[in-house]
C-alpha positions as CSV (number, residue, x, y, z in Angstrom):
1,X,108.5,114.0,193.3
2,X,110.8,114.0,190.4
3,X,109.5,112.5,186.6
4,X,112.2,110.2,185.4
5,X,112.6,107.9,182.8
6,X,112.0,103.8,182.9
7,X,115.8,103.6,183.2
8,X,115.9,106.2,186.0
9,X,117.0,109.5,184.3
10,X,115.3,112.5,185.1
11,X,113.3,113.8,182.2
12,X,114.1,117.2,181.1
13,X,111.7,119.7,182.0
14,X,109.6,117.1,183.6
15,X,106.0,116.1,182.5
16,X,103.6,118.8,182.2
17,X,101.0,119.0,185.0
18,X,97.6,117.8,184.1
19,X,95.0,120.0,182.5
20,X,90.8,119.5,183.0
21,X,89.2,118.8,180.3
22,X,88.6,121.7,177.6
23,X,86.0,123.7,178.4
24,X,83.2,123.5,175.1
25,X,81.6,126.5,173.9
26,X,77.7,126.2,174.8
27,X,75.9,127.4,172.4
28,X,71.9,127.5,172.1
29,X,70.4,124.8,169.5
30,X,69.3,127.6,167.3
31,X,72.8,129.2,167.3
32,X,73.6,125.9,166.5
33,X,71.4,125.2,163.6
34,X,72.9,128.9,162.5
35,X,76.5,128.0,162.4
36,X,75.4,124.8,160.6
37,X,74.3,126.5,158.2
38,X,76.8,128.7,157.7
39,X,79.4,126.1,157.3
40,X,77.5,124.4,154.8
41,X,77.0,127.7,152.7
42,X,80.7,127.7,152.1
43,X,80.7,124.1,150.4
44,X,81.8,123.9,147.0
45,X,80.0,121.1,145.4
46,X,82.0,119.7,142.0
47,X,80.4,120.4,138.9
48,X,78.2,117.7,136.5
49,X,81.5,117.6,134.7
50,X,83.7,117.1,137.3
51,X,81.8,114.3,138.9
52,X,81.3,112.4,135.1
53,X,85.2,112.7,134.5
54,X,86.2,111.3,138.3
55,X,83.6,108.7,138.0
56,X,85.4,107.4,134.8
57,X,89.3,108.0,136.0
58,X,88.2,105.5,138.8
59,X,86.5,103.0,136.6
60,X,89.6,103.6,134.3
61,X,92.3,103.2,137.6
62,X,90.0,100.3,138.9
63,X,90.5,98.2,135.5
64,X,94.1,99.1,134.8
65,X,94.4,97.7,139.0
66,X,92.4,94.8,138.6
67,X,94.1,93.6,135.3
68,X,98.0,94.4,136.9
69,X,96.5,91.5,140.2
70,X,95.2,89.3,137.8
71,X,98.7,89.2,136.1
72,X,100.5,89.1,139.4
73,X,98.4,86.3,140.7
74,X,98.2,84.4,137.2
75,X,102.5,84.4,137.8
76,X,102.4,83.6,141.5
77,X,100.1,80.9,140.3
78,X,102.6,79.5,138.0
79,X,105.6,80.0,139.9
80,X,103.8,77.8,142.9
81,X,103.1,74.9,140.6
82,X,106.1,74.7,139.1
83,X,107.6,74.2,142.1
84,X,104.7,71.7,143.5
85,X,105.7,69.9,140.3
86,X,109.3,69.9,141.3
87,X,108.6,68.9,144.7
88,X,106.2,65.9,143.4
């Protein structure tokens, strides 16, 4: 049976055929607990510094957000009642 397109065309190369599912590695729960630990030996947690100076560019980035909406809202605000006031 030919694969062809909703409009009848005959797709190029034609769908591939169906694989089963991908066969898992089975590993023992020890080997398990091994590789675990492995991978988190090769973590590289940030320093005190590093975690103090993010924390503060996102309270700094937070602010500097929150104060640009409260402008942008305190002008849609205006803009809407000075047309309500035109309307009225």
């Amino acid at each position: 049976m030919a694969v062809t397109w909703p409009t009848g065309a005959p797709v190029p190369g034609g769908c591939p055929r169906p694989q089963g599912r991908a066969a898992l590695a089975k590993v023992s729960p020890i080997e398990f607990f091994r590789q675990v630990r492995a991978e988190s030996a090769k973590i590289v947690w940030p320093s005190r510094k590093q975690t103090v100076t993010t924390g503060i560019m996102v309270l700094i980035m937070t602010s500097i957000l929150a104060i640009f909406f409260f402008g942008v809202d305190s002008a849609f605000q205006a803009i809407v009642k000075g047309l309500l006031k035109l309307v009225s």
